[in-house]
Every structure is written in structure tokens, then in C-alpha cells.
C-alpha positions in Angstrom: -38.5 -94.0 -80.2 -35.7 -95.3 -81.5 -32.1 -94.5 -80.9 -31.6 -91.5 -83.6 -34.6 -90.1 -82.6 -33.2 -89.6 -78.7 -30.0 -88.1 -79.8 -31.9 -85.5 -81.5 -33.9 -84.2 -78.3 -32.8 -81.7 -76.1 -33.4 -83.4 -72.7 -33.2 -87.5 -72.6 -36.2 -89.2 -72.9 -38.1 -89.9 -69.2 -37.0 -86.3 -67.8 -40.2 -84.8 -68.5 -40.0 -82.9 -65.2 -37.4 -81.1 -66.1 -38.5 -80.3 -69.6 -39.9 -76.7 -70.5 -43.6 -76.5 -71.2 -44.0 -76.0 -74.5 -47.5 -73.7 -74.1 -45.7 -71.6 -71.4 -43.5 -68.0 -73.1 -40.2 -68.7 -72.3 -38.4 -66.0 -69.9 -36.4 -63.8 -71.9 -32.5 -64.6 -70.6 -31.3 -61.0 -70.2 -34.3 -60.0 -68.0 -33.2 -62.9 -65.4 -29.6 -62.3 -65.8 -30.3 -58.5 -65.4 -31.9 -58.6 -62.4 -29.3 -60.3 -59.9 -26.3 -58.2 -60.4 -28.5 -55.2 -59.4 -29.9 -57.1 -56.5 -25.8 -57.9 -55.5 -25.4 -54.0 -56.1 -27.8 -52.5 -53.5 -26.6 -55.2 -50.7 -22.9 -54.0 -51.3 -24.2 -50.4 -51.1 -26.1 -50.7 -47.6 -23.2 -53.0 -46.7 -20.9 -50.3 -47.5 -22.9 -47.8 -45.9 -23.3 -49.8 -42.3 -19.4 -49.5 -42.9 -18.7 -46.2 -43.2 -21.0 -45.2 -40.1 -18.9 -47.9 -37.9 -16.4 -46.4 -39.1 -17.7 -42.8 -38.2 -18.4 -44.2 -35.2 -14.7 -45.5 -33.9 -13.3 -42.8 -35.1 -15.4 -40.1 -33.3 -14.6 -42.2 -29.9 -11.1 -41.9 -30.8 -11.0 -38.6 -31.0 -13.0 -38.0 -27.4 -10.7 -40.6 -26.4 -7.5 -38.0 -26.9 -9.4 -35.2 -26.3 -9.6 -36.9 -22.9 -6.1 -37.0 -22.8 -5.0 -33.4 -23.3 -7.7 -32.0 -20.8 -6.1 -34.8 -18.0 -2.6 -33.4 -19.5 -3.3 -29.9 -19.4 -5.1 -30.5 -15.7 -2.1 -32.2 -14.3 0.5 -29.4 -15.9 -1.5 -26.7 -14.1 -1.2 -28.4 -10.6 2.0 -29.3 -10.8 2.0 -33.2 -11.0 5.3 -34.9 -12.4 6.6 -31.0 -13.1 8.9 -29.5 -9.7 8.1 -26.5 -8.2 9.6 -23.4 -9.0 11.4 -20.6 -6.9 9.6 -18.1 -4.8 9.9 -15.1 -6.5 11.8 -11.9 -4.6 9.2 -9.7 -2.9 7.9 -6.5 -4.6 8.7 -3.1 -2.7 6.3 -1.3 -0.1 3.8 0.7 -1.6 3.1 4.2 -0.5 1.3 4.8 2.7 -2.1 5.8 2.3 -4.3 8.8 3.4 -4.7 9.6 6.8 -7.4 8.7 8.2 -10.2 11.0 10.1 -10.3 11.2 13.5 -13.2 9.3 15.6 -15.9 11.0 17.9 -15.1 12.1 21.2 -16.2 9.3 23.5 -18.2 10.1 26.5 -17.7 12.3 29.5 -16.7 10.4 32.5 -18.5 11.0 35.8 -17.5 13.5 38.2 -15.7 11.6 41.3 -16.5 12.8 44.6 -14.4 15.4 46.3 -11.6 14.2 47.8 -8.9 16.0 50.2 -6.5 18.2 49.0 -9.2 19.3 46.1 -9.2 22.9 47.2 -6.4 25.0 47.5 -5.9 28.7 48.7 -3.2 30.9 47.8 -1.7 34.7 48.7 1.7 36.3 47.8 3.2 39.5 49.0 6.8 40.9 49.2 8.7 40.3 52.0 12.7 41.2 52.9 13.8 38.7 56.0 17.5 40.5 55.7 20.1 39.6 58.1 19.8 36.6 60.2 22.2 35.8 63.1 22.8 32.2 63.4 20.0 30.5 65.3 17.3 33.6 64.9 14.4 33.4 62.9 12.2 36.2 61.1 8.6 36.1 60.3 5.9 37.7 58.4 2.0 37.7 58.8 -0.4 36.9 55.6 -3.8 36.6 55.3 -5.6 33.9 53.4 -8.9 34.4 53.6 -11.1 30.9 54.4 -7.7 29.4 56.1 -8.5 27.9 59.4 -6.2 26.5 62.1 -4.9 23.6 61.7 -5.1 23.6 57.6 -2.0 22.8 56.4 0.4 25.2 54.7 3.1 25.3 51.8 5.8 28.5 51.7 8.2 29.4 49.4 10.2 32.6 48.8 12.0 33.3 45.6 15.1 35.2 47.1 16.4 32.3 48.8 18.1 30.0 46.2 20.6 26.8 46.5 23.4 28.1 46.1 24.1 30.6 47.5 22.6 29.2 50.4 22.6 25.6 52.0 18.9 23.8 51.9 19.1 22.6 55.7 20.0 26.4 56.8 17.5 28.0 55.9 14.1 26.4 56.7 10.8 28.1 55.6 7.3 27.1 56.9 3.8 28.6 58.1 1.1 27.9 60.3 -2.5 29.1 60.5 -2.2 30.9 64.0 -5.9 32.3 63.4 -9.0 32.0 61.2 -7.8 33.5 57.9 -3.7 34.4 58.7 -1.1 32.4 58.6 2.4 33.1 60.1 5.7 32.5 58.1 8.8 32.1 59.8 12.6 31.9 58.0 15.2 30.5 60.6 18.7 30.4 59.8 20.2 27.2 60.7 23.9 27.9 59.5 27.0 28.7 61.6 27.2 32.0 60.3 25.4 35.4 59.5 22.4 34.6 56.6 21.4 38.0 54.5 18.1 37.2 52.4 17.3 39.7 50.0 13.9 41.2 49.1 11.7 38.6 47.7 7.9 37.4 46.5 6.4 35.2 49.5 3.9 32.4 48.4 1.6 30.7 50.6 -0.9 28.0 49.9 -3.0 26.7 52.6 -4.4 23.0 51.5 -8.2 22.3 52.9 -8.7 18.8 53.8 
């Protein structure tokens, strides 16, 4: 082949390797060329995709994150921390008293103690005048108690003598049991003068041991 003839080819001569077969369709161009930008398009789509959900992600942890941070905040105002404590507030007035309530059971009777001296007491009154007395002179009387017994002692009072007129230590009253059932009352006046008692009721208690 001569010189002409290589300029003429396509390919130089010896690069048969690399020459297209001549039995074999060619590829059309577009189809090829077609082809790779949509290959490039669905890699940028998934890319962009893995993106957005990172993305997502980050910013949904950010969010907890200062969530996190007003709950801590709001727990911290509530008890106080870094905040100083206020002043006790004045104390509200008494309310009104309530109803009264009803009273309890009775409790339960006590025993009866035995009986002691003293328990028992017997008792008579009757009028009785002592009128004058000379200084150093008594006056008596005679009552009867029945159940007295001698030696049972006895308690007299008369209601005419009174203090004042007359002086306590002048006039002494007292009785004895002289026999089963009557007692004897004697008035003595004590004074340096003349004692006039008037009419009066006579008591007399005798005590049983």
C-alpha cells in the first residue's frame, strides 16, 4: 500500500485491533450517549435522597436535644435552683369554730367500797329556849335519837346562838349519849357576865363508827 493509499484510511495501517468490524452493525451514537446521563441521574437522586434523611435525622436530634433543655429548665425553675426564695406570706385568719361535738357514753359504774366509819349518821331537832345563864351555869335538854348508843359520838348546834352577839369561847354547846337512844345537850356560859339565849331549833347528829 503505498503512501496515498494510507492517508486515505481511517485508522493507520497495523492497528487492526482497534479497527471496527466491518460485518458487525455499528451502535447507533445517541443510544450510547443516551444512556449514561440517565445512569448519573438516578445515582444523584438516591445520593440526594440518603441526604435529605441524614439530614432528617440531625435535625430531629436537635430538636430532642432542646427539648431536653427546657424540660431541665423548667425542672430547675420549679425547685428553685439559681432563683432565691421568696417571702413567707402573712398568715390567713382563724376560721370559724366548728360544731360541737356529741357527748361520749357514760363509762362504767365503779365498785361499791366497803363501809367505812362515819358512813352512817343519825339526826333529831326540836326547839329548845336555854334563856338566862349566870356566869359559870350550864342548861341542858334531853333528845332522843333512836339507834344512838353510848359512847357514839355527837354534833350540836343551835341556831339562836350567833357570833356576834355572843363570844365563841362563852358559850360552849355539846352532847353525850347518856343512854341507849338519848342524848343529853348541855349550853354552859363561859363569859363574865349574865348570857340570855333566845328560843331556838336544836340539832343533833350522833355519828356511828
Amino acid at each position: 500500500m503505498d503512501t496515498a493509499r494510507r492517508d486515505a484510511l481511517p485508522y493507520p495501517p497495523g492497528d487492526a485491533a482497534i479497527r471496527p468490524d466491518p460485518t458487525v452493525p455499528a451502535t447507533p451514537t445517541a443510544a450510547v450517549t443516551g444512556d449514561a446521563p440517565s445512569r448519573r441521574g438516578s445515582r444523584r437522586g438516591a445520593l440526594h435522597a440518603v441526604g435529605l434523611a441524614v439530614l432528617a435525622a440531625l435535625g430531629l436530634r436537635e430538636a430532642a436535644a432542646k427539648q431536653d433543655n427546657v424540660v431541665a429548665e423548667s425542672d430547675r425553675n420549679r425547685h428553685g435552683h439559681g432563683h432565691q426564695r421568696g417571702n413567707t406570706g402573712k398568715r390567713g385568719k382563724k376560721g370559724a369554730a366548728g360544731p360541737e361535738g356529741s357527748s361520749g357514753p357514760a363509762g362504767v359504774k365503779g365498785d361499791k367500797g366497803d363501809q367505812g366509819p362515819g358512813k352512817t349518821m343519825l339526826t333529831a331537832t326540836t326547839p329548845w329556849q336555854p334563856g338566862s345563864l349566870f356566869p359559870g351555869t350550864s342548861s341542858h335538854t334531853m333528845v332522843e335519837v333512836p339507834g344512838a348508843a353510848p359512847g357514839d359520838p355527837v354534833v350540836v348546834g343551835l341556831s339562836s346562838i350567833n357570833f356576834p352577839p355572843f363570844e365563841a369561847p362563852a358559850l360552849p354547846i355539846y352532847g353525850h349519849v347518856i343512854n341507849p337512844d338519848l342524848v343529853a345537850v348541855f349550853l354552859t356560859n363561859l363569859a363574865i357576865s349574865r348570857q340570855t339565849v333566845g328560843d331556838g331549833t336544836l340539832t343533833v347528829v350522833v355519828i356511828k363508827p
